[in-house]
C-alpha positions as CSV (number, residue, x, y, z in Angstrom):
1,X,5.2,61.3,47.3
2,X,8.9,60.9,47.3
3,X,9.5,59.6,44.1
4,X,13.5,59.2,44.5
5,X,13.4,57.9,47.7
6,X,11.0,55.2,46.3
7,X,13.9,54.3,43.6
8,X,16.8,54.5,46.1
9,X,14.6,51.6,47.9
10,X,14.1,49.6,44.8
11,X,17.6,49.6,44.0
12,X,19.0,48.9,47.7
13,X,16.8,46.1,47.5
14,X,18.2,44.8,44.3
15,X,21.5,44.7,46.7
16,X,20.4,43.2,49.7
17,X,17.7,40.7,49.2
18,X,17.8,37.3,48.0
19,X,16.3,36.2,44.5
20,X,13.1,34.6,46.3
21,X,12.2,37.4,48.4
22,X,13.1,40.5,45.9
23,X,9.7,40.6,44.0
24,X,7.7,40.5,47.3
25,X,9.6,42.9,49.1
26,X,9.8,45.5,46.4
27,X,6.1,45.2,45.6
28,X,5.3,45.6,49.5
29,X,7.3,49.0,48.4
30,X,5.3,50.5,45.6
31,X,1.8,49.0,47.5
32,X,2.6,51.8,50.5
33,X,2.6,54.2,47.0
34,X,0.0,52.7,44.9
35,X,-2.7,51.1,47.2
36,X,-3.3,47.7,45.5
37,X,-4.3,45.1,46.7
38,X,-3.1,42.2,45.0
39,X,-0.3,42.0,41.7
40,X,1.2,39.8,39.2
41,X,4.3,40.5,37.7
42,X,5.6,38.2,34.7
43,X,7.3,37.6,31.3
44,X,4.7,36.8,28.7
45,X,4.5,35.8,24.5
46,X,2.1,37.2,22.4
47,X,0.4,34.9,20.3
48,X,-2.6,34.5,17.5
49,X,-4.4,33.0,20.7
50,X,-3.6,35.3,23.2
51,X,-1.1,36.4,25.8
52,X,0.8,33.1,27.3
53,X,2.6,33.6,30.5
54,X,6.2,32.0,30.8
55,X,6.3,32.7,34.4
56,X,4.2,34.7,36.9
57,X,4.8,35.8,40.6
58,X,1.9,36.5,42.1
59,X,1.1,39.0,45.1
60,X,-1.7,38.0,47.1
61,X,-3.2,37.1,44.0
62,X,-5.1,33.3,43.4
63,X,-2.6,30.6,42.0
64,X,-5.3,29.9,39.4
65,X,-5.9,33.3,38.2
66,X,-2.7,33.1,35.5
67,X,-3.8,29.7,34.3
68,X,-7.4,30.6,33.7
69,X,-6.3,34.0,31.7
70,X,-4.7,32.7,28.7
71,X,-7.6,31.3,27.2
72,X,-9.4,35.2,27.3
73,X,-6.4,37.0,27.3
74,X,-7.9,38.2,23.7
75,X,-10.9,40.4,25.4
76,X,-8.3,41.9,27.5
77,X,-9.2,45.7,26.0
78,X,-7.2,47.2,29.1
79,X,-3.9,44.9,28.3
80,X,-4.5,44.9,24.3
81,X,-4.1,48.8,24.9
82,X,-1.2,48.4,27.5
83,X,1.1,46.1,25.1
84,X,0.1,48.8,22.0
85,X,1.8,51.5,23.9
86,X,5.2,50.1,25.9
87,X,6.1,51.6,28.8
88,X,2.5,53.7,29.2
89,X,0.3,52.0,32.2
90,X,-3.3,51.2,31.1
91,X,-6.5,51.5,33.7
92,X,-9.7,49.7,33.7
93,X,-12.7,49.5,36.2
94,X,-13.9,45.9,35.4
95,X,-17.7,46.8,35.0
96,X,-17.0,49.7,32.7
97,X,-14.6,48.1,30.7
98,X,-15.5,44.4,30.0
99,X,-19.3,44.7,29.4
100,X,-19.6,43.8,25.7
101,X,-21.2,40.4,25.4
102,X,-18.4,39.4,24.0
103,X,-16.1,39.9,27.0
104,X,-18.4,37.9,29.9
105,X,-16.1,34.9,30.3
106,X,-13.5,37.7,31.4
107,X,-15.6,40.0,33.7
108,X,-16.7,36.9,35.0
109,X,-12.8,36.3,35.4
110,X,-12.7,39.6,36.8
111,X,-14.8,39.2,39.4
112,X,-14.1,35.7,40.5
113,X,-10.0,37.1,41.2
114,X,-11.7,40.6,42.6
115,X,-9.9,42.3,39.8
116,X,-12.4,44.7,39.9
117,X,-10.0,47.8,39.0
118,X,-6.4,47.3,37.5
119,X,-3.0,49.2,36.0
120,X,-1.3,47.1,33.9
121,X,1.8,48.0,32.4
122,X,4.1,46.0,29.6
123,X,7.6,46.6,28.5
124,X,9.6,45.0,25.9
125,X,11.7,41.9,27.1
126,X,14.2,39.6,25.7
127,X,13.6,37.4,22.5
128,X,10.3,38.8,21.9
129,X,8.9,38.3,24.9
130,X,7.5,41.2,27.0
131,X,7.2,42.0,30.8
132,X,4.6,42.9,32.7
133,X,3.0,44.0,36.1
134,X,-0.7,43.9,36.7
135,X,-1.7,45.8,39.8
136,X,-5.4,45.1,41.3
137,X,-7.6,46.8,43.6
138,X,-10.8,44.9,45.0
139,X,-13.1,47.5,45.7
140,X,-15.0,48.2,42.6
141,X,-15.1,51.8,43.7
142,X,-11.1,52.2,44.4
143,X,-10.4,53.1,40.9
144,X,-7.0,54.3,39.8
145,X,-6.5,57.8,39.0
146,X,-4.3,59.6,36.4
147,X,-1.8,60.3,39.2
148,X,-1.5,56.5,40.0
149,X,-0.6,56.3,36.0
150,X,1.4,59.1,36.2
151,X,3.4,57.4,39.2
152,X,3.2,53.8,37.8
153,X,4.3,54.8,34.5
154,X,7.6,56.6,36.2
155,X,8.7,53.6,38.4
156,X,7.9,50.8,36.7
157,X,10.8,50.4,34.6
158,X,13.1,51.1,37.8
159,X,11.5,47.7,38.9
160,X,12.1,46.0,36.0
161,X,15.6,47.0,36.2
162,X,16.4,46.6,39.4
163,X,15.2,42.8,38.9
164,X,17.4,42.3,36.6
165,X,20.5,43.9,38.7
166,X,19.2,41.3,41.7
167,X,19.2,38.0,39.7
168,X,22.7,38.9,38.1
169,X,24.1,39.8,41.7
170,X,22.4,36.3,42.5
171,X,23.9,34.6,40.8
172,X,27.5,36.0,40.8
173,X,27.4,35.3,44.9
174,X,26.2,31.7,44.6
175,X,29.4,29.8,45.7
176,X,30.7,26.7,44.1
177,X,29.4,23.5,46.0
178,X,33.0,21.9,46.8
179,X,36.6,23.2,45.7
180,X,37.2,26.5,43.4
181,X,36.0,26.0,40.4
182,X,33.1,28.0,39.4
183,X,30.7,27.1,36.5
184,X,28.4,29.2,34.7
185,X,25.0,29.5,36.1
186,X,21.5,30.4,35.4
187,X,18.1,31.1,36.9
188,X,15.1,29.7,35.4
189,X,11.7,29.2,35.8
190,X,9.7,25.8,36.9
191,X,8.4,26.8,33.2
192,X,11.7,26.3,31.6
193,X,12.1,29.9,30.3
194,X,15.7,31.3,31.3
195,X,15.0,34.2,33.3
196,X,19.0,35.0,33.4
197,X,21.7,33.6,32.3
198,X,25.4,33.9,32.3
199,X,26.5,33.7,28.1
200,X,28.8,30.8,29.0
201,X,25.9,28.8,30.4
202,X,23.8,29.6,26.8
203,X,26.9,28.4,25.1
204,X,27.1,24.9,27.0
205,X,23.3,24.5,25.8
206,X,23.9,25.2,22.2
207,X,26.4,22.7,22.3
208,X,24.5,19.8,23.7
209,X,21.3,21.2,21.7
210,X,22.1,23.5,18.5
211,X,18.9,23.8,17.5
212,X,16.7,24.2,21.1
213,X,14.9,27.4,21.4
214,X,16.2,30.5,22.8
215,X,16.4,31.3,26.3
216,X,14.5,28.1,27.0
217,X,15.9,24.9,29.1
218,X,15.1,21.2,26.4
219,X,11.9,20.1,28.1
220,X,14.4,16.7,28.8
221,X,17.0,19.3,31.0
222,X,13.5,21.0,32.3
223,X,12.5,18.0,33.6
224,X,15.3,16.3,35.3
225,X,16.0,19.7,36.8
226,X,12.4,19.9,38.8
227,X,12.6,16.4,39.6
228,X,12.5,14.8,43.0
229,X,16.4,13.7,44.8
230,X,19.1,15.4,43.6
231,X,17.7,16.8,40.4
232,X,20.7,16.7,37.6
233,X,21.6,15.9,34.2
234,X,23.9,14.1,32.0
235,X,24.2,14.7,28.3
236,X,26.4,14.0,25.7
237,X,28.5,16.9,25.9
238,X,27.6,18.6,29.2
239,X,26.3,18.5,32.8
240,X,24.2,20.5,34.4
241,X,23.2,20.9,38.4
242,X,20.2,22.3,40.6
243,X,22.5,24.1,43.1
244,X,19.2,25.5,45.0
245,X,16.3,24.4,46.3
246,X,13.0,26.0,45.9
247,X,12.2,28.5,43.2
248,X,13.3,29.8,40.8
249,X,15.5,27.2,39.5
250,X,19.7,28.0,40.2
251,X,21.4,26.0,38.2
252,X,25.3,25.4,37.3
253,X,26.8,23.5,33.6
254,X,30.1,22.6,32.7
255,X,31.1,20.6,29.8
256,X,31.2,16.5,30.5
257,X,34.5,15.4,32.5
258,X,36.1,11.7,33.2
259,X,34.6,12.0,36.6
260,X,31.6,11.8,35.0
261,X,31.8,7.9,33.9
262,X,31.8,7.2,37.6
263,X,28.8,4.8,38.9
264,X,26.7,6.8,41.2
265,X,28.3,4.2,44.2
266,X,31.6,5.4,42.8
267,X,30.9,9.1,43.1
268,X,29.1,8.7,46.3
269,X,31.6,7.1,48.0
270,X,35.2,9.4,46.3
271,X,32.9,12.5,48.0
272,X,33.3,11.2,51.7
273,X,37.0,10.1,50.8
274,X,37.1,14.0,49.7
275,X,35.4,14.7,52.9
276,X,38.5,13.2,54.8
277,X,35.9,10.3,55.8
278,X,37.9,6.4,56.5
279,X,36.9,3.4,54.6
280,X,35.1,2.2,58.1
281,X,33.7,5.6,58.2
282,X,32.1,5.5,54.8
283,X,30.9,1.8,55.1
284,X,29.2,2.5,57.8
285,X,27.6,5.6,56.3
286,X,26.3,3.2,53.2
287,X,25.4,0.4,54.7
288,X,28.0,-1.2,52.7
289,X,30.7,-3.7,53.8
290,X,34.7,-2.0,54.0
291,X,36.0,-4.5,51.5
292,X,32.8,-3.4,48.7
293,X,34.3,0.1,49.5
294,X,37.7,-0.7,48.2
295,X,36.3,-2.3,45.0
296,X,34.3,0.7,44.1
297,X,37.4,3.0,44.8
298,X,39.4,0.7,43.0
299,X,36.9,0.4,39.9
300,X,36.7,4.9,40.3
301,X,40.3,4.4,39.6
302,X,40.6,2.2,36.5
303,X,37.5,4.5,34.8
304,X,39.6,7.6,35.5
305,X,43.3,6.1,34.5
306,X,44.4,7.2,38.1
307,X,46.4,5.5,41.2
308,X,45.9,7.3,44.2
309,X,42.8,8.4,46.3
310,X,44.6,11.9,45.9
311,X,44.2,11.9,41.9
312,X,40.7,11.1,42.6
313,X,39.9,13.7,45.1
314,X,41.8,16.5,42.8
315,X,39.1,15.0,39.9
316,X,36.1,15.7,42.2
317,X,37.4,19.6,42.9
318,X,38.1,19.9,39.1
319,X,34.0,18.9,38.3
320,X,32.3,20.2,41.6
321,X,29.7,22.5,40.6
C-alpha cells in the first residue's frame, strides 16, 4: 500500500475538483485502499439523546439510513467507543456487536442498510461539533482487520483536512455575479449548519442577528435560501444571495445598500439597462409597454436620489453579489 501516494491524491483533489464532487471522488480513492462498500461522512452534535447529524454525504449508502439513526444512535457501542477515543477508528461486525436485547432496533438498523461490518472514526470539529466517517462492508463475513484500522486511522485526518482546503479554495474562486465587487461568502448545508465560512460573512450575521447560534444560518435566512426562484434575503441590516445551484448551499452577504429599496420591477429592469439592453428591448423582454419602462426607471431614480441611467448602472455594480 502506498500510503503517500494515497495523500498526494487526497490533497491534489482538494485542488482540482469542485465542492460537489470532492467527497465522492476522494472516497472512490480510499475504497480502492479499504474495500467498503458503502460510507457516510458527516458533522454531528452529541446530545443526552444521542448523536444528531448536521449534515451527511452519503456513499452508496440509503438516503434514509441517517434519519433513522438518531433515534438509536445511543446503542451505537462501536461509535460510543469511536467518539471516546478521537482520531482512533472503531470496528464492529454487526452480529457480534449489537446482540444485547437491548440493541435489536439497531441490528435490525444494521441489517436493513447492510451495515453488517463497519470502521467508524470521529474527530473533533468546530463549535463542539465532531466529524465523522463511517465506512461499511455488506458481507457479514468481510470484516475489517487491524491493518484496515491501522490504515484508516493514518489517513483519515488527511481527508478531513483536505476538505477543508477544497471548500476554502471554493469558495475563494467563485466570481462575483456582475461588476468587481466581491462579497464574503459561505457554504452551508440544506441543514443550515455553516460548513465554511469567510469571518466577514459571520460578522454580517451577528449584525442582523446578535444572538443566533454559532455557525448556524436563522432558520428565516435558512429558509428563503433553499426556496424555490431566485432564493434571497432582505434584512434589516444585510443581504444575502444563493449564488449556486444545487448543494451545498454558496452563498454571498453584504450589508443593505440604497439599491436595495428598489421594487423588484425596478431592479429587474436597471439589470437589462446594465446589460446595454434599449427601452424597446427590455419591454419586449417583460411583457411590459416602453412608456411603463420609463416610469419604473424614473421611480429607480427618485428612490436612489440619482439622474442618469449611468448613476444607476454604477449602483447595480456597487451591490452585485
Amino acid at each position: 500500500m502506498d500510503i503517500p501516494r494515497l495523500i498526494l491524491e487526497f490533497y491534489r483533489c482538494a485542488h482540482e475538483c469542485d465542492a460537489a464532487s470532492f467527497q465522492d471522488t476522494v472516497l472512490r480513492t480510499l475504497q480502492g485502499a479499504l474495500h467498503f462498500d458503502a460510507g457516510k461522512w458527516g458533522i454531528g452534535r452529541i446530545a443526552p439523546d444521542g448523536i444528531h447529524f448536521l449534515c451527511a454525504h452519503l456513499f452508496h449508502d440509503d438516503p434514509e439510513a441517517p434519519l433513522l439513526y438518531e433515534s438509536i444512535s445511543l446503542q451505537d457501542t462501536a461509535a460510543l467507543r469511536a467518539l471516546a477515543s478521537p482520531g482512533m477508528p472503531a470496528r464492529f461486525h454487526a452480529e457480534s456487536e449489537f446482540g444485547a436485547a437491548s440493541q435489536k432496533a439497531l441490528l435490525d438498523y444494521k441489517r436493513r442498510f447492510r451495515h453488517a461490518n463497519g470502521l467508524i472514526t470521529v474527530l473533533p470539529g468546530q463549535d463542539g461539533t465532531v466529524q465523522s466517517l463511517s465506512l461499511y462492508r455488506h458481507a457479514p463475513n468481510q470484516h475489517f482487520s487491524a491493518a484496515d484500522t491501522r490504515l484508516c486511522h493514518h489517513l483519515v485526518p488527511h481527508l478531513m483536512e483536505a476538505l477543508a482546503i477544497n471548500r476554502s479554495l471554493a469558495l475563494a474562486a467563485l466570481p462575483p455575479s456582475f461588476g468587481e465587487q466581491r462579497y464574503p461568502g459561505a457554504i452551508v448545508a440544506l441543514s443550515g449548519y455553516i460548513l465554511h465560512a469567510e469571518a466577514a460573512f459571520l460578522d454580517l450575521l451577528r449584525a442582523e442577528w446578535p444572538q443566533a447560534e454559532a455557525l448556524h444560518l436563522p432558520e428565516a435566512l435558512r429558509a428563503a435560501l433553499v426556496a424555490q426562484g431566485r432564493p434571497a434575503f432582505l434584512g434589516e441590516a444585510i443581504a444575502v444571495r444563493r449564488v449556486l445551484g444545487g448543494e451545498p448551499l454558496f452563498l454571498r452577504a453584504r450589508t443593505r445598500l440604497p439599491v436595495d429599496r428598489l421594487t423588484a420591477r425596478e431592479l429587474a429592469i436597471a439589470q437589462c439597462l446594465a446589460a446595454g439592453d434599449s427601452y424597446k428591448t427590455i419591454a419586449r423582454k417583460l411583457s411590459i409597454a416602453p412608456a411603463t419602462v420609463r416610469n419604473h426607471i424614473a421611480g429607480a431614480h427618485e428612490r436612489l436620489g440619482i439622474r442618469s441611467n449611468a448613476e444607476l448602472v454604477l449602483h447595480l455594480k456597487a451591490a452585485a453579489f
